[in-house]
C-alpha positions as CSV (number, residue, x, y, z in Angstrom):
1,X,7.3,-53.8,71.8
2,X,10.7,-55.4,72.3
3,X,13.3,-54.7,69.5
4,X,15.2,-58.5,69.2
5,X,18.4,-58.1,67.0
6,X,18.9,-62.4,66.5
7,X,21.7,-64.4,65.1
8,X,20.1,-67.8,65.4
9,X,23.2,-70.2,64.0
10,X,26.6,-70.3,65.6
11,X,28.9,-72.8,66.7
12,X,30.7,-74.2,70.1
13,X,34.1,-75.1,70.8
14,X,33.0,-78.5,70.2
15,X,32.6,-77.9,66.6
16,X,35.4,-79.0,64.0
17,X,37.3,-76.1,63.0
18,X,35.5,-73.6,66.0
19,X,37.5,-71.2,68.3
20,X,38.2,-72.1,71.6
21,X,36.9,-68.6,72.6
22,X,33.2,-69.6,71.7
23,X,32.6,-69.7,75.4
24,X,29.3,-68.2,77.0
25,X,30.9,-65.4,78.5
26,X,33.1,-64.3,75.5
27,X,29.5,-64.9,73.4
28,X,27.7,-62.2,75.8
29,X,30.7,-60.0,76.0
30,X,31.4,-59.8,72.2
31,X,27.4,-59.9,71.6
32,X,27.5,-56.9,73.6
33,X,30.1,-54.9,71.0
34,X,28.3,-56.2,68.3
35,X,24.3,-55.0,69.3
36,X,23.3,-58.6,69.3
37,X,20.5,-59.7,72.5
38,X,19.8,-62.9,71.1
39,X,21.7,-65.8,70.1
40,X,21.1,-69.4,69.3
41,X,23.2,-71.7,71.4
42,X,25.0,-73.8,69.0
43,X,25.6,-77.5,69.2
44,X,23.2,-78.2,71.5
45,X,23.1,-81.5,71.0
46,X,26.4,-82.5,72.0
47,X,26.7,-83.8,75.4
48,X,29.3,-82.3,76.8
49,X,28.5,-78.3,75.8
50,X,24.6,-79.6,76.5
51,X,26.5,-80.3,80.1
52,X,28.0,-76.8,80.1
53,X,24.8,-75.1,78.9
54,X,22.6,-76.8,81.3
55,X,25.2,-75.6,84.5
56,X,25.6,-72.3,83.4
57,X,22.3,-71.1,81.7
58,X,19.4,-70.0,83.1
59,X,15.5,-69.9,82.0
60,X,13.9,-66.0,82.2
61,X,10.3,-64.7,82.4
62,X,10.7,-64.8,78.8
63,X,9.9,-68.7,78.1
64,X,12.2,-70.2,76.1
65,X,15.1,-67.9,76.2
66,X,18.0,-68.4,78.8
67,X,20.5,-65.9,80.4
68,X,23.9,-66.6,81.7
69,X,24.2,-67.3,85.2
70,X,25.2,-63.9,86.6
71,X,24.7,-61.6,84.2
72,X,21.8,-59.4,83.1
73,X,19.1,-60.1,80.7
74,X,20.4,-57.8,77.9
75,X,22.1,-61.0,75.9
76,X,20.0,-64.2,75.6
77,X,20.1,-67.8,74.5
78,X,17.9,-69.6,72.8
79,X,18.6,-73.6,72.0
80,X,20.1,-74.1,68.9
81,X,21.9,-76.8,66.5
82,X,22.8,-77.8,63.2
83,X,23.0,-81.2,61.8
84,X,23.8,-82.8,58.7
85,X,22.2,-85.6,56.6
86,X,23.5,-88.1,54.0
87,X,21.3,-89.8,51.8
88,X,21.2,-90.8,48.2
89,X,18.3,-89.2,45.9
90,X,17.9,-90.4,42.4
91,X,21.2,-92.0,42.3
92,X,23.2,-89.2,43.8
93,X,24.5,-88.8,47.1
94,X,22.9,-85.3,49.2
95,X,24.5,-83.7,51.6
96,X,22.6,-81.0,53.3
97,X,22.9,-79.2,56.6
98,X,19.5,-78.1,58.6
99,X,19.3,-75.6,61.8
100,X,17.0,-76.9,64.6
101,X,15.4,-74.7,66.7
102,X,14.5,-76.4,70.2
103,X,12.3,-74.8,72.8
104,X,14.1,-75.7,76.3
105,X,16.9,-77.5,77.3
106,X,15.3,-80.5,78.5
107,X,13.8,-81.0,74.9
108,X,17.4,-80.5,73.4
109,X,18.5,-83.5,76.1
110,X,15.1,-85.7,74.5
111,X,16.7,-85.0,70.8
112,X,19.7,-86.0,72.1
113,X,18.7,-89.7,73.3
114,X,16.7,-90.0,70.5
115,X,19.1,-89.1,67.8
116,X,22.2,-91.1,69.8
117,X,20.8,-94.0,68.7
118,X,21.8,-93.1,65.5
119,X,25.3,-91.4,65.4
120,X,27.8,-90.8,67.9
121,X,26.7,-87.4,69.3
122,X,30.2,-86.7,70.8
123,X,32.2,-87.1,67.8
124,X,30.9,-83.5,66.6
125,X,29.2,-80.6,67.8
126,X,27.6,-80.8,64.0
127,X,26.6,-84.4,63.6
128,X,26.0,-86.2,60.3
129,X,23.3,-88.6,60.0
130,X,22.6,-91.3,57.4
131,X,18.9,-90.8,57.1
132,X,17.0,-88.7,54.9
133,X,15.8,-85.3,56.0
134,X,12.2,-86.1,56.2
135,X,13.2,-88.7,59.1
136,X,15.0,-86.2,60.0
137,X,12.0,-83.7,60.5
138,X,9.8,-86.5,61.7
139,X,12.2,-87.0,64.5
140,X,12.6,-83.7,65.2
141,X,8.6,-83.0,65.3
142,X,7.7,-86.4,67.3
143,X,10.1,-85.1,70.1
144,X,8.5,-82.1,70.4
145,X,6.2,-80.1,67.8
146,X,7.4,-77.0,69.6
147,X,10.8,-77.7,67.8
148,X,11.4,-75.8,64.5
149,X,13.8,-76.8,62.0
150,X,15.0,-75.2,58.4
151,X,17.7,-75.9,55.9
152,X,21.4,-74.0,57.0
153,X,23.3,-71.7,54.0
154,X,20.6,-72.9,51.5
155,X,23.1,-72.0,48.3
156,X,26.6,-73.0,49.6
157,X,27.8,-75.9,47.0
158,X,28.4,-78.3,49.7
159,X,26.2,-79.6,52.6
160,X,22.9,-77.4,51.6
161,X,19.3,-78.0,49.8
162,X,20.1,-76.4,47.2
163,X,23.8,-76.6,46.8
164,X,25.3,-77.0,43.3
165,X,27.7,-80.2,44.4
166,X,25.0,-81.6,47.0
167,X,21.7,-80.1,47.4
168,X,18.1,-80.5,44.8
169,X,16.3,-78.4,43.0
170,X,13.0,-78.2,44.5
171,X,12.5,-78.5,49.0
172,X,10.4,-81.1,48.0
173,X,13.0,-83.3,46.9
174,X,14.7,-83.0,50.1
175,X,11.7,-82.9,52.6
176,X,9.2,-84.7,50.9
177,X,6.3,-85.2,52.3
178,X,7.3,-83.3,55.9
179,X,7.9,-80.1,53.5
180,X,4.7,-79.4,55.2
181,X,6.9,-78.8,58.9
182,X,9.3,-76.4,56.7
183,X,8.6,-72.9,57.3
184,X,12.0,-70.9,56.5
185,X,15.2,-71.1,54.8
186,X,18.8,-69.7,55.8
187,X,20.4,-67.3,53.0
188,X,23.7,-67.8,53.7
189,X,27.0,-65.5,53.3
190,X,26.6,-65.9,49.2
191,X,23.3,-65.3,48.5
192,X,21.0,-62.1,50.2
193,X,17.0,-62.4,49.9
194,X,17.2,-60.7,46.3
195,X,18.5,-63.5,44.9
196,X,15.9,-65.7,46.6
197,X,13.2,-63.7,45.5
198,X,13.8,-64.7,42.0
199,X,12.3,-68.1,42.5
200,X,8.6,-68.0,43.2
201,X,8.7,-71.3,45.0
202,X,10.3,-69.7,47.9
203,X,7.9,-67.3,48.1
204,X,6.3,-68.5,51.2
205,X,9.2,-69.5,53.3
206,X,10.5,-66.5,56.0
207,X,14.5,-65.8,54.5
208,X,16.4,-65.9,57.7
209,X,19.9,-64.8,58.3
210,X,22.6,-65.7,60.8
211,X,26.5,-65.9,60.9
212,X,27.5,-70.1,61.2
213,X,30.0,-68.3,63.2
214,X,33.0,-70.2,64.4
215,X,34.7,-67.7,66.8
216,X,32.9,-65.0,69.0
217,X,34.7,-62.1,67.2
218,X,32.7,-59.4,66.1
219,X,33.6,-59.5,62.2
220,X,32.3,-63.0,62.4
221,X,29.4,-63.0,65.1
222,X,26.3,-61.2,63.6
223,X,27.6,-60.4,60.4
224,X,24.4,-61.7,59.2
225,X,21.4,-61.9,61.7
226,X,17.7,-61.1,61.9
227,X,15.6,-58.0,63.6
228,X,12.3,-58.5,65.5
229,X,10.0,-56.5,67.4
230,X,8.4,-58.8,69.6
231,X,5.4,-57.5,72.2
232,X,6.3,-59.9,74.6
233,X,9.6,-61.9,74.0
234,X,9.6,-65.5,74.2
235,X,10.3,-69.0,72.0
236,X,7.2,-69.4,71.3
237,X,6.3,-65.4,69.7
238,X,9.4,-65.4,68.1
239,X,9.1,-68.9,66.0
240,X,5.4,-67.9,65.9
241,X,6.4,-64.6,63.6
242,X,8.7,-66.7,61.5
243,X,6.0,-69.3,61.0
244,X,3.3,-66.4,59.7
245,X,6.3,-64.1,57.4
246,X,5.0,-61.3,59.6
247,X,6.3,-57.8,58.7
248,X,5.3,-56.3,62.0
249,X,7.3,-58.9,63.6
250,X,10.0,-59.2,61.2
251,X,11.4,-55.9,61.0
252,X,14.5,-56.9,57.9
253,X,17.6,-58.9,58.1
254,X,21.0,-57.9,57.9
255,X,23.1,-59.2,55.6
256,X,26.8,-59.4,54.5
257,X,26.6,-58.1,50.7
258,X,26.6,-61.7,48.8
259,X,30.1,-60.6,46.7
260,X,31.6,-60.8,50.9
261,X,30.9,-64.7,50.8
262,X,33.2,-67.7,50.0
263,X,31.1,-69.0,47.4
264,X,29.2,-66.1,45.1
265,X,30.9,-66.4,41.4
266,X,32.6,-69.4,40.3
267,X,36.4,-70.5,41.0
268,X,39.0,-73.1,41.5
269,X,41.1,-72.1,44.5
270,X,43.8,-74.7,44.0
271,X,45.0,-73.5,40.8
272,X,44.1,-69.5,41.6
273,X,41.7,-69.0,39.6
274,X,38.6,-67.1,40.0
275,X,36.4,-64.9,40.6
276,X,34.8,-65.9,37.4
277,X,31.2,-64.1,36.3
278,X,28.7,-66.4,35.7
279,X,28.8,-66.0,31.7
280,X,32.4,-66.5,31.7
281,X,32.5,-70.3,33.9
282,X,29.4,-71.4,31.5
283,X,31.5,-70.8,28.4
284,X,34.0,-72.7,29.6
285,X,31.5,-75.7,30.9
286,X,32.2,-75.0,34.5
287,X,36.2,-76.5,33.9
288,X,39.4,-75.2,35.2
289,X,41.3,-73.8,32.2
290,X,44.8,-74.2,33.8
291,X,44.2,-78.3,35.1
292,X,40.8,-79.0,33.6
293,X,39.0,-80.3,36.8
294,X,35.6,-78.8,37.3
295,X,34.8,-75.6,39.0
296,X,33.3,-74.6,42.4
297,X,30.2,-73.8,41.1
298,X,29.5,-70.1,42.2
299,X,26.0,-69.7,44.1
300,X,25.4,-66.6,41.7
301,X,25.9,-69.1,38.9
302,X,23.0,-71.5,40.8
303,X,20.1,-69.4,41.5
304,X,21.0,-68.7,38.1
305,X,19.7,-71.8,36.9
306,X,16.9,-72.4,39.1
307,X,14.8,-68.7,38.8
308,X,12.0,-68.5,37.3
309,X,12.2,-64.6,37.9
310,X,14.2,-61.9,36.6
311,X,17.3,-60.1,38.5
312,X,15.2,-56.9,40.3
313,X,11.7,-58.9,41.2
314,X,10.8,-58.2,44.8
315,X,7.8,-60.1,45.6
316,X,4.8,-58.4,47.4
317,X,5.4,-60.3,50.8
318,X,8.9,-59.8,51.2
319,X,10.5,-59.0,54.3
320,X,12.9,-56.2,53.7
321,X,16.8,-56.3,54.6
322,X,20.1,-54.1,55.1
323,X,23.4,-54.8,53.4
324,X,26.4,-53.8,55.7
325,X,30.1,-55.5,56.2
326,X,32.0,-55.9,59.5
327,X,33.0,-52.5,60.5
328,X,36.4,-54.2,61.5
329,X,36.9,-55.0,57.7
330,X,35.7,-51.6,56.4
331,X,38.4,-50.1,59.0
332,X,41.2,-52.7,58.3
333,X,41.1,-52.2,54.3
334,X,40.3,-47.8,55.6
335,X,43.6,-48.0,57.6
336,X,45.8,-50.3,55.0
337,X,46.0,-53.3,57.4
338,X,46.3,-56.7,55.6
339,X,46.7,-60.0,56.0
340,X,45.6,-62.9,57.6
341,X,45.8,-61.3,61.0
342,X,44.5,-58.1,60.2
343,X,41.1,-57.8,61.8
344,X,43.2,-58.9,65.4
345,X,45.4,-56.1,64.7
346,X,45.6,-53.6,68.1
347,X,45.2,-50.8,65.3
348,X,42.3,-51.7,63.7
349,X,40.8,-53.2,67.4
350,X,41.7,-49.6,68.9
351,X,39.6,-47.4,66.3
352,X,36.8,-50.3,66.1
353,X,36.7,-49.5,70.3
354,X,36.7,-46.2,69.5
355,X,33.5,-46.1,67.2
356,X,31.8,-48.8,69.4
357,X,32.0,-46.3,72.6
358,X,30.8,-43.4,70.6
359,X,27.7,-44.8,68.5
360,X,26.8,-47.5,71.2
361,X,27.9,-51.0,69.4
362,X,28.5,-52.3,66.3
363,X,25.2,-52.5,64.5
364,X,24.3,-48.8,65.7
365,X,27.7,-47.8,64.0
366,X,26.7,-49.6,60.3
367,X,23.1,-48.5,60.2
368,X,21.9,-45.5,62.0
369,X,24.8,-43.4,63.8
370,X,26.1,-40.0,61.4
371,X,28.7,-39.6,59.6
372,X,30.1,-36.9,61.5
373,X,29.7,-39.4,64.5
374,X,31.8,-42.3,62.8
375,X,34.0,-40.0,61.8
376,X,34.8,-38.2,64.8
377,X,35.7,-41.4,66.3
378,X,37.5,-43.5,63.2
379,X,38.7,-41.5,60.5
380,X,37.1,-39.7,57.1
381,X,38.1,-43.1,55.0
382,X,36.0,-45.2,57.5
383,X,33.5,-42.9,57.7
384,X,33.2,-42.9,53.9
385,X,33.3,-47.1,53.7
386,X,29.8,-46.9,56.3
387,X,28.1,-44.7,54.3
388,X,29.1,-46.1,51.1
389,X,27.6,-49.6,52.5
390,X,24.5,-47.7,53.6
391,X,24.3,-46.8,49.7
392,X,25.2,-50.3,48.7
393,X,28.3,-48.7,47.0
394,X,31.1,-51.0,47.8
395,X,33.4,-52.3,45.5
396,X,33.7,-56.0,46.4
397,X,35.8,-58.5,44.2
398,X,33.1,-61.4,44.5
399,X,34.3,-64.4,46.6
400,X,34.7,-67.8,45.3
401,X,36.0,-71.7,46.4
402,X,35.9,-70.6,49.7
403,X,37.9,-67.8,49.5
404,X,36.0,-64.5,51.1
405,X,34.8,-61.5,48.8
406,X,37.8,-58.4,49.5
407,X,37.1,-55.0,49.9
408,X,38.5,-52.6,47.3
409,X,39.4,-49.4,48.4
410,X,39.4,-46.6,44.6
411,X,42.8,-45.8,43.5
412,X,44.0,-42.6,42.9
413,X,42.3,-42.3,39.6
414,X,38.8,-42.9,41.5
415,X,38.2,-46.3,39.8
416,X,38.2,-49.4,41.6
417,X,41.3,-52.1,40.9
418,X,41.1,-54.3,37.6
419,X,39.2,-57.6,38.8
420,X,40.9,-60.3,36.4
421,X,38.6,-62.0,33.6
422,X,39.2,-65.5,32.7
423,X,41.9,-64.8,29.6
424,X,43.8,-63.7,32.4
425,X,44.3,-67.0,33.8
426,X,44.7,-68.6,30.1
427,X,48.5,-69.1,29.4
């Protein structure tokens, strides 16, 4: 058996808003540091990075899964894409993103033709199109019923099924009657599979977990991703164990504790206000109480009002998962660095080094290297952070309006800094 560590949704240069340094060799390298082996290509249906893929990728034994051109087989690429959809669904307009899977190149150049037709392909390494997502699925099933396709950061308030500005209630409502071809659903940053859990009607769909990441940086790049253990590694077993929810093949998924994302609790940036706890924005109706335009609905707040189950329930079929954070943030907040550039910071990058040549990579560091080992190579405050994400025991003021969860580090009293309740933004 052939452990797969998987972050199946990422992003290329031709993305809006995407690093320049998502190139295939900085995705190996960095893959590398991180314990990744398998990652989805990104954008693979825009031409021009379709172009670079096909010139410097390389099919293996392993069907399905590429390696770059001169390098070993220890990182792989599997075809990958998002896209988005615009339609209108009883009188409001949805906008929902959906990862497609694609077993070859050549079938990603079919999709391509097919959906050109439709949308200008080059504008955007994540295309929009103005059809529903069962024509979506259709499309995507007609060109090849190998292809596999799922709805991106389910919870996120905008462009997702079940986002509070966007997205339905139910995956029929988006599917319809191709629901049928629908056999997983992304998490997303915001929400981990507890919260899932809490509505039965997801109980048959595989929770997967990957990082949408925009740059190839470690703290972004598998922050969220899945774990396999595959007897002979290839497309076909690996979509195969997501189709069945198999726990011998689905090992858990890491995830990024939900407080960490943009979107958890309730907020409106603009005016500085948030994180506010679900029982708090409701009060209020969901408004902003400094300029009275509505709240960000927080993605807490959303599976809030759609389960059926209570906080706790873990259903009997449930794939299990691991919380950790980037070790580059548990060292940045350990070491005092802030600001925007702190995770680039030749302090924080020189002890993250550090612990990555003693415990192996990244992922080896967060779940199962000792204490004594982390410490040895960081210092006893970063060793403390690991284990205290180990023991889900971080102190996280919760993230909202697309601002990211932060890290708290206890004062000298031992109690974590006062998180603000909503009088405090009352004048």
């Amino acid at each position: 058996m052939v452990r797969v560590t998987a972050d199946l949704h990422i992003h290329s240069p031709f993305s809006a808003a995407t690093s320049e340094k998502m190139t295939l060799h900085d995705l190996v390298r960095f893959s590398r540091i991180k314990g990744l082996n398998l990652l989805g290509t990104g954008d693979a249906l825009h031409p021009s990075w379709l172009s670079i893929l096909k010139q410097n990728l390389e099919e293996t034994v392993m069907k399905g899964l590429y390696k770059l051109k001169g390098e070993g087989e220890d990182v792989l690429f599997l075809t990958q894409t998002e896209v988005g959809t615009v339609h209108v669904y009883e009188g409001k307009v949805r906008r929902i993103h959906h990862v497609i899977l694609m077993p070859s190149l050549e079938v990603a150049e079919q999709l391509t033709d097919r959906l050109s037709k439709l949308t200008d392909l080059k504008a955007d390494g994540r295309p929009v199109l103005t059809i529903t997502p069962a024509e979506l699925v259709e499309t995507v099933i007609e060109t090849s019923s190998d292809n596999f396709i799922f709805p991106a950061h389910a919870w996120t308030p905008w462009w997702s099924i079940f986002g509070s500005i966007g997205g339905v209630n139910r995956m029929e409502e988006c599917y319809e009657d191709m629901t049928k071809h629908i056999y997983a659903l992304e998490t997303g940053l915001s929400s981990d599979p507890a919260m899932n859990w809490r509505l039965s009607a997801l109980d048959r769909y595989t929770l997967l977990s990957s990082s949408d990441s925009h740059s190839p940086w470690p703290w972004r790049l598998g922050r969220e991703c899945n774990v396999f253990e595959l007897e002979e590694p290839s497309y076909k077993e690996l979509i195969d164990a997501i189709k069945a929810k198999d726990p011998s093949r689905i090992l858990f998924t890491i995830e990024t504790p939900p407080e960490y994302g943009k979107y958890h609790y309730s907020g409106h940036r603009k005016c500085g206000v948030g994180p506010i706890p679900p029982s708090e924005a409701r009060k209020i109706g969901y408004r902003c109480p400094v300029c009275g335009k509505r709240l960000t609905k927080g993605v807490e707040d959303r599976v809030e009002e759609m389960a059926d189950r209570p906080k706790g329930f873990k259903p009997e079929n449930a794939i299990p998962y691991i919380k950790v954070l980037p070790l580059a943030e548990l060292i940045a907040t350990a070491l005092g660095v802030k600001g925007e550039q702190a995770l680039y910071s030749s302090r924080v990058w020189d002890v993250y080094l550090n612990v990555v040549n003693v415990c192996g990579n990244e992922l080896k560091a967060l779940i199962e290297s000792s204490r004594e080992d982390i410490e040895k190579a960081s210092t006893t405050i970063v060793a403390d952070l690991v284990v205290k994400a180990r023991e889900n025991a971080l102190k996280i003021t919760p993230g909202f309006d697309g601002v990211y969860g932060r890290l708290q580090l206890e004062n000298e009293r031992g109690k974590p800094k006062k998180q603000r309740n909503l009088t405090d933004f009352l004048t």
